[in-house]
C-alpha positions in Angstrom: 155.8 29.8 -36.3 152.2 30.0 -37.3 149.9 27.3 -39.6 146.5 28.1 -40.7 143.9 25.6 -41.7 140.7 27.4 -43.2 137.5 25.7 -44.9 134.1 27.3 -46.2 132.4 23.6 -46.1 129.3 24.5 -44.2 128.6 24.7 -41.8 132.1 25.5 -41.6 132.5 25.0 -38.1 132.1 21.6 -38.2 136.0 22.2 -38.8 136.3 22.2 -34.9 134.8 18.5 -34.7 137.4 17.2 -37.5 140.3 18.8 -36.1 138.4 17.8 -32.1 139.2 21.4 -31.1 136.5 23.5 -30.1 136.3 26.9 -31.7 134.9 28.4 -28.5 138.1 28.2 -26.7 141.9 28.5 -27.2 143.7 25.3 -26.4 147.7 25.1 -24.9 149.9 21.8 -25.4 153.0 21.6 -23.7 155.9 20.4 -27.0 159.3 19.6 -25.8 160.7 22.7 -27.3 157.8 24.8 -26.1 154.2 25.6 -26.0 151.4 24.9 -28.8 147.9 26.7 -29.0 145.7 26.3 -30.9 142.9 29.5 -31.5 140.3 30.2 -34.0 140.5 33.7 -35.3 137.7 33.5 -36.8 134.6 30.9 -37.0 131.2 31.1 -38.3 128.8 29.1 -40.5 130.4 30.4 -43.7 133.9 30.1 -43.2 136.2 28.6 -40.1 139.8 29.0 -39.7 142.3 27.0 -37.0 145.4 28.6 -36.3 148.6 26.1 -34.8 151.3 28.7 -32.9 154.2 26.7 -32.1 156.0 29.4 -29.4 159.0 27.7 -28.9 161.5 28.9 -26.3 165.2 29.3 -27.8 166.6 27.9 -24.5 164.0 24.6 -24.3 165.3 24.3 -28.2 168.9 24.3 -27.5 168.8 22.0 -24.9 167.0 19.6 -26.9 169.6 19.9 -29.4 172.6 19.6 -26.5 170.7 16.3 -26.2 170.7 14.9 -29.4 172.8 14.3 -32.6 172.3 16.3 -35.6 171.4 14.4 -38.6 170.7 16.5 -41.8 172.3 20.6 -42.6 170.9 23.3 -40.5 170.7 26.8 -40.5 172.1 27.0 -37.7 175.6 25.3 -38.0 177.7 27.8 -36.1 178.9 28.8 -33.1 176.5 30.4 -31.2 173.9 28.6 -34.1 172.0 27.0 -30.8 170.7 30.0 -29.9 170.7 32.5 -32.8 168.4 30.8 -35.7 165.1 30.9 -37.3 164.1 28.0 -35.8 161.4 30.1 -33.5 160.1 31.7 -36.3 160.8 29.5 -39.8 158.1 26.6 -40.5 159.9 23.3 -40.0 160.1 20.2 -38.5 159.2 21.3 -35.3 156.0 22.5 -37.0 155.5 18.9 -37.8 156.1 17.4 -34.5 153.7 19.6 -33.0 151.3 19.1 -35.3 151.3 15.3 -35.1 150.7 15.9 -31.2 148.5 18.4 -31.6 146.2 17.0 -34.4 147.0 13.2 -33.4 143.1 12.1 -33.9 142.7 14.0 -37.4 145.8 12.8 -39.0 144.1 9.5 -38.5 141.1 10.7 -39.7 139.1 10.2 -36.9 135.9 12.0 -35.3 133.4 10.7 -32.8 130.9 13.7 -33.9 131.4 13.4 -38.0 133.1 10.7 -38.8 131.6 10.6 -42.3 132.8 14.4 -42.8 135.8 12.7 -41.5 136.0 10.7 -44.7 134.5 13.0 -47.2 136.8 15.7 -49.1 135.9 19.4 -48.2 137.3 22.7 -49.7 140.6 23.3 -47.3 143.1 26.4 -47.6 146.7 26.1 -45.6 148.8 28.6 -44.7 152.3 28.7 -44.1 153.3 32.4 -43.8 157.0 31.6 -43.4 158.5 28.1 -44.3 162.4 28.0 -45.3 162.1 26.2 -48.4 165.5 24.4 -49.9 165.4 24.8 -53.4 163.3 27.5 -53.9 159.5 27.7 -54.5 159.4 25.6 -57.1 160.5 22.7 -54.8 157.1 23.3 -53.0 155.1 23.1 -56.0 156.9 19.7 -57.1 155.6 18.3 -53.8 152.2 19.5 -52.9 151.1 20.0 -56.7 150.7 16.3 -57.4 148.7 15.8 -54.6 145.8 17.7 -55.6 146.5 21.2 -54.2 146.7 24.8 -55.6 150.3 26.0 -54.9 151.3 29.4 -54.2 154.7 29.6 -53.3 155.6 33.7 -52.8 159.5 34.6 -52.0 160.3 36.5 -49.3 162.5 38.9 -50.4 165.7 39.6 -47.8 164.8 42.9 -47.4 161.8 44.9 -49.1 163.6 48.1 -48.9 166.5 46.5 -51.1 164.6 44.2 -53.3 168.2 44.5 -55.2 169.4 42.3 -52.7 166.6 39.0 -53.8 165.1 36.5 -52.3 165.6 34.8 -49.1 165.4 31.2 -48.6 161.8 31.2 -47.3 158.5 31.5 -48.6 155.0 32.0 -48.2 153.0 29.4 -48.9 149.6 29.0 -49.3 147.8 25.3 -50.5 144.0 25.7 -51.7 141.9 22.0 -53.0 139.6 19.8 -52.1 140.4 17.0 -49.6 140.4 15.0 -46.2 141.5 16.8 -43.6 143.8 13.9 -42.4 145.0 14.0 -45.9 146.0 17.6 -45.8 147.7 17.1 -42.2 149.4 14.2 -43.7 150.8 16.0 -46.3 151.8 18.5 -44.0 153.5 16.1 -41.5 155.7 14.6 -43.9 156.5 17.6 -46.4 157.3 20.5 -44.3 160.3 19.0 -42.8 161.5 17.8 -46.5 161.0 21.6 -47.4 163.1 22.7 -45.0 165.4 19.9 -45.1 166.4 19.9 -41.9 165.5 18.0 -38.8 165.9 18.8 -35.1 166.0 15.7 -33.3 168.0 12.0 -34.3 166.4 10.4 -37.0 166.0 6.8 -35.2 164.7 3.7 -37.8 161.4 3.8 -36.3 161.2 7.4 -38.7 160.2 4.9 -41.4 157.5 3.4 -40.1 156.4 7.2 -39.2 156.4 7.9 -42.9 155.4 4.8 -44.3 152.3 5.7 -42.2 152.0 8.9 -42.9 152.3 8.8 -46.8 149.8 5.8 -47.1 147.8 6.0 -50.1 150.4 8.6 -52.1 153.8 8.8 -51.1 154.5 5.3 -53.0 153.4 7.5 -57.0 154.8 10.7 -55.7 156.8 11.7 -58.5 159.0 13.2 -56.1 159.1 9.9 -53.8 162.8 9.2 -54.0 163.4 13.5 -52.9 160.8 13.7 -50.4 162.2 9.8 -48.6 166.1 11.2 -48.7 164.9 14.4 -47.0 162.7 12.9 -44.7 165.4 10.5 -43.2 167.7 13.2 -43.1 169.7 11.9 -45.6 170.7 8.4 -44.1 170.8 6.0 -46.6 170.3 2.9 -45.3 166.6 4.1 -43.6 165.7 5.7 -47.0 166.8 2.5 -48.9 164.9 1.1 -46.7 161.6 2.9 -46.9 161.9 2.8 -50.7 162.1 -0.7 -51.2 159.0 -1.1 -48.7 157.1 1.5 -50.5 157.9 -0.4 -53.8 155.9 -3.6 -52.1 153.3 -1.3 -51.8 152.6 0.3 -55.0 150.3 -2.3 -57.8 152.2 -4.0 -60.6 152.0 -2.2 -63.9 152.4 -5.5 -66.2 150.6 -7.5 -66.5 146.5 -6.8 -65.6 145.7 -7.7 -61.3 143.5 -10.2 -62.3 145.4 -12.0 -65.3 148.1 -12.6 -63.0 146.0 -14.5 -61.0 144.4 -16.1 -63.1 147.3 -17.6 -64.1 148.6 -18.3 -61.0 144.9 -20.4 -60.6 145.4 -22.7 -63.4 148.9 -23.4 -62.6 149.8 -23.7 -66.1 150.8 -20.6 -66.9 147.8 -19.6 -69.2 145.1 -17.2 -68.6 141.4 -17.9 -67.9 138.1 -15.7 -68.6 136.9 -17.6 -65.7 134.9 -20.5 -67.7 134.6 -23.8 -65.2 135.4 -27.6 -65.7 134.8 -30.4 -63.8 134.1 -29.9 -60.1 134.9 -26.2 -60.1 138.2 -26.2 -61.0 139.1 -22.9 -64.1 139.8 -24.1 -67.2 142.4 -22.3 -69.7 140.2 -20.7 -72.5 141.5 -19.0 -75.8 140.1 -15.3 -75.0 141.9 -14.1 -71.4 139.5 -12.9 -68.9 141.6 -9.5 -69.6 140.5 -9.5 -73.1 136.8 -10.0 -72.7 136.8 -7.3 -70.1 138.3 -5.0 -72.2 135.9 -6.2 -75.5 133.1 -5.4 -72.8 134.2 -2.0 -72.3 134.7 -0.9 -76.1 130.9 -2.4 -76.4 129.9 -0.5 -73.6 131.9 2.8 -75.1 130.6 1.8 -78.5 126.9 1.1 -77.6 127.2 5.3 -75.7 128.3 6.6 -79.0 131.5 8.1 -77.2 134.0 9.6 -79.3 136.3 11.2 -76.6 137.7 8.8 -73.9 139.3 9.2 -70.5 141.2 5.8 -69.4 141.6 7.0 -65.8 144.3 4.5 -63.9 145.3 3.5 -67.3 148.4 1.7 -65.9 150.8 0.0 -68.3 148.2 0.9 -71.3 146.7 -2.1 -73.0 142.7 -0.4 -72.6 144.4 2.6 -74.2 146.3 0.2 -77.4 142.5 -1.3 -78.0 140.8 2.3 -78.1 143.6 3.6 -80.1 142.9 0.3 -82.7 139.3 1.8 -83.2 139.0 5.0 -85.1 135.4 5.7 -83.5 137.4 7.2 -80.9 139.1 10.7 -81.9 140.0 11.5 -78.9 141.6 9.1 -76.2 143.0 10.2 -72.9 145.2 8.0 -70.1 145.8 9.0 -67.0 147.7 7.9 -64.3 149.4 9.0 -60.8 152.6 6.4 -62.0 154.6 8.1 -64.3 156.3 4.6 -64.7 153.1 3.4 -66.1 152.8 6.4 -68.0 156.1 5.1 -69.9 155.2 1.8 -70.5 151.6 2.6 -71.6 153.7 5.4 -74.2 156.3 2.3 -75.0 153.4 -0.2 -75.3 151.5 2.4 -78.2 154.8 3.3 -79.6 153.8 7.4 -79.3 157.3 7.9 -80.9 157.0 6.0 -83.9 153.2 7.1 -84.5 152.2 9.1 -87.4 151.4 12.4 -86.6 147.9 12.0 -87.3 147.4 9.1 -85.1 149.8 10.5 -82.5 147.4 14.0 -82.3 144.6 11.3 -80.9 146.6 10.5 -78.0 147.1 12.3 -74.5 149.2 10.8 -71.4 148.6 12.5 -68.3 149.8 12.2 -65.1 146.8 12.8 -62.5 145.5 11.1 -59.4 141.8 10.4 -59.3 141.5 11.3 -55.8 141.8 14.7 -56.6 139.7 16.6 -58.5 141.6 17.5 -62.3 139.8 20.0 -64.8 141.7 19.0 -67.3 139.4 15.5 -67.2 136.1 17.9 -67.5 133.9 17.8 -71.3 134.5 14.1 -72.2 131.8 11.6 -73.5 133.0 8.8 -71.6 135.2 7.9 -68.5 136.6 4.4 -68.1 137.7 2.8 -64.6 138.6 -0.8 -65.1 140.0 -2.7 -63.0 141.0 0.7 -60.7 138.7 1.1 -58.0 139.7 -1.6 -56.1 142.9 -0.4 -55.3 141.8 2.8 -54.0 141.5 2.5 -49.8 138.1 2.6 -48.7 138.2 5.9 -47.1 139.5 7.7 -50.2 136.9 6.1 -52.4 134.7 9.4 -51.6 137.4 11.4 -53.0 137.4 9.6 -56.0 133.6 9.4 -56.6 133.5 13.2 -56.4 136.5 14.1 -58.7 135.0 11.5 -61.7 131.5 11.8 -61.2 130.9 14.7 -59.7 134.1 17.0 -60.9 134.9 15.4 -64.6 130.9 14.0 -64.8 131.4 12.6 -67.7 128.5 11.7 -69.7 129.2 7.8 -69.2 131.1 6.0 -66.8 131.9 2.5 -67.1 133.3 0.9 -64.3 134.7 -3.1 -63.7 135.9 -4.5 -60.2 136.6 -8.1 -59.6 133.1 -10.2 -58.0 134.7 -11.2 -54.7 132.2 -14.1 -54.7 133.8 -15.7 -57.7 137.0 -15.9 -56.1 136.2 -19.9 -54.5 136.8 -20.6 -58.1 140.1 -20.2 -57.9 141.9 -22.9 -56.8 145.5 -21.4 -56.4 143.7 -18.5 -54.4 143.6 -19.3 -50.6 140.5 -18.4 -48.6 140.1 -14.9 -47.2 142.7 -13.7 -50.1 142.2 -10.9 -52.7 143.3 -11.8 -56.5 146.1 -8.8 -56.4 148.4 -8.5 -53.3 147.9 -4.5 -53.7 143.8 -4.9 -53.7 142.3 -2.7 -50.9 139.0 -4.5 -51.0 136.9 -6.6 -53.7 132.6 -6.8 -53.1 130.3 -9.4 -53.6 127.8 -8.4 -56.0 125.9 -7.0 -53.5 128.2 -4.7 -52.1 128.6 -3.4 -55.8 125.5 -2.9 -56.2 124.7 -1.2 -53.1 127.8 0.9 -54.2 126.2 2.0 -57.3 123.0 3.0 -56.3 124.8 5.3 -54.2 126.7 6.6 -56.6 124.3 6.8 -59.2 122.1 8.3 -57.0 123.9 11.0 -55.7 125.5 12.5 -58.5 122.2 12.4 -61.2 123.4 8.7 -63.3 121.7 5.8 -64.1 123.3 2.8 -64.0 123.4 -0.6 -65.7 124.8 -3.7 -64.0 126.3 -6.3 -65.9 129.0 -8.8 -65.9 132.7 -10.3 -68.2 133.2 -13.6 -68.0 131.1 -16.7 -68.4 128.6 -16.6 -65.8 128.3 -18.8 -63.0 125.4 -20.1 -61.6 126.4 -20.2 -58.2 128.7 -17.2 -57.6 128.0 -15.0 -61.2 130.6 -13.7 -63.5 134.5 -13.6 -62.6 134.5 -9.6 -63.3 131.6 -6.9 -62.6 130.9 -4.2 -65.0 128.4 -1.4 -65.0 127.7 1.2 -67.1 126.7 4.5 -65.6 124.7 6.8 -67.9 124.5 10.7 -66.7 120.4 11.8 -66.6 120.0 15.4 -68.5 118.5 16.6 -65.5 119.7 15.0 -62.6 
């Protein structure tokens, strides 16, 4: 069985520093069900491709299966099914075992020679010319299509002298996007053994931590997270009730705003705060919620650009979204989200169903995940992220830079993140803790800033740093906001 890995990032070679491969030489790793190598058929500046053959040996494979206890249906589940099968030849989860062995480093992301390459999203192509694929091709576009890939998913017919006779169960598939390379061999890892829906070895509980790990940072959204867990696990339902409820911990609250929750939880009242402070430090409950005021900020900012069509990119559970559509400046207003639960409660919170027409025709709810880039987000006046970035891990915050910014480029970007120094001002917040359990990281305001010069910077904007919330002298306003103004000609 045969996976291909190609990339025109140039030099595209570098490919063999990523993957720590070199393209010079083939490479032979011994798999308990066989032998995988690892070639470069071809490899220059322009374009570099990495082939993984799994030859597996049909006696190695069924005594690994004498061995073990079969978990999920096979394709093999007949007499002599041990050693008559397409497990030599069908992409599966053998595929994915070697590949974790094979690629161990990568699908951590790590590499001595580039390891900011390592981080950094590059134009990938996988291909898969034969995966047995339960459910059809569609099935393969339901799980690598909301992930930011291209999805071609061809049939293989049973017989192309009898195309009378249809389709087999496999296809051919081919992925084409922009991402990590340990993104892409995550992806891999975990969905080509849900694809073919079929393991060969006992699925032991430790298989959860395995996919916990490998779907970090987009399994827990996947609209196709309950499918792709059950298949994983091979169907056992106490490990996928398991993982589900663990990736639930993991995934940020809709309802109400990260930092309103806190707040509250700070004054110990129950009350919200924009962050004001009383007597020896402490927060004092105020009428306008820091959540308000940042959200006042941002339809100033918006305002003050002369935006008329808006993207609220993370829009979660939609209250950015109910204040745009309360202003009728903005004719066009766009929220996006990888949660399609949020997408229900934003359309719940405007009431999309009970909307005049008129108003309704203003309105767009998208699922998308700002990680990847989305053309559908290109040609708009303005692109909010509040409150977002933060929950993004820092590795993958390069990804999301170049989808806004450099993909959507929108001509202003208004960004807020919590000020990690204001945090000693909240006295129900231990020291060393974020304000949201699901926050990835929160800067001082010199980390921000350093952040958007970079930014700014490298993708032609100019920027304006500002702050919500009444301003400290000490440790400066509870939220950071900046305003990021494309130059004509960057």
């Amino acid at each position: 069985m045969l996976l291909t890995l190609t990339t025109t990032h140039r030099p595209a070679t570098d490919l063999g520093h990523l993957l720590i491969k070199h393209p010079d030489r083939a490479h032979a790793f011994d798999v308990p069900v066989g032998t995988a190598h690892v070639f470069y058929p071809e490899a220059d500046e322009q374009r570099c491709t990495a082939a993984l053959l799994l030859d597996v040996d049909p006696l190695r494979l069924a005594g690994a299966r004498g061995r073990g206890r079969q978990q999920a249906p096979t394709p093999d589940s007949f007499t002599l099914g041990r050693y008559v099968n397409d497990r030599p030849y069908a992409a599966s989860s053998l595929l994915s075992s070697a590949l974790s062995k094979v690629y161990r480093s990568a699908l951590r992301g790590e590499s001595r020679e580039r390891p900011e390459l390592a981080r950094t999203p590059i134009p990938l192509e996988v291909r898969v010319p034969v995966l047995r694929c339960r459910g059809g091709a569609d099935v393969a576009v339901r799980m690598f299509g909301p992930l930011g890939w291209a999805v071609t998913a061809a049939p293989i017919p049973l017989d192309e002298r009898h195309p009378e006779w249809g389709d087999s169960r496999y296809v051919d598939l081919t992925l084409t996007g922009t991402l990590r390379v340990a993104d892409a061999l995550n992806h891999l890892y975990v969905l080509l053994p849900v694809l073919d829906d079929a393991k060969h070895y006992w699925v032991a509980p430790d298989e959860v931590d395995k996919l916990l790990r490998a779907g970090a940072g987009w399994l827990a959204d996947h609209p196709e997270r309950d499918m792709i867990t059950r298949r994983y696990l091979a169907h056992r339902r106490a490990l996928a009730g398991l993982a589900l409820a663990r990736l639930a911990e993991r995934r940020p609250t809709d309802e109400p705003a990260a930092d309103e929750a806190t707040a509250d939880e700070a004054t110990g009242d129950g009350t919200t705060t924009d962050g004001a402070t009383g007597e020896g430090g402490r927060v004092s409950a105020r009428r306008a919620s820091l959540a308000a005021r940042r959200r006042e900020a941002v339809l100033g900012a918006l305002a003050g650009a002369g935006a008329n069509r808006v993207l609220d990119l993370g829009c979660g559970g939609g209250a950015l979204l109910a204040a745009l559509v309360g202003d009728r400046r903005f004719t066009e207003i766009v929220g996006t989200d990888v949660s399609t639960h949020a997408l229900t409660l934003a359309a719940r919170r405007l009431r999309l169903d009970r909307l005049p027409e008129r108003q309704r025709d203003r309105i767009r709810l998208w699922q998308s995940a700002l990680t990847y880039r989305d053309d559908r987000l290109r040609g708009y006046d303005a692109a909010v992220l509040m409150e977002v970035i933060e929950h993004v891990d820092p590795p993958r915050l390069p990804a999301l830079e170049d989808a806004v910014l450099g993909h959507a480029n929108p001509a202003t970007v208004v960004v807020t993140t919590p000020n990690a120094e204001y945090n000693v001002r909240y006295e129900g917040l231990p020291a060393g803790r974020f304000r949201h359990a699901d926050h990835r990281f929160e800067w001082t305001r010199a980390e921000f800033a350093a952040w958007v010069d970079r930014v700014s910077t490298t993708y032609g904007y100019s920027a304006a740093i500002g702050g919500v919330g009444d301003d400290d002298p000490e440790v400066g306003a509870p939220t950071q906001l900046v305003v990021l103004t494309r130059k004509e000609n960057p």
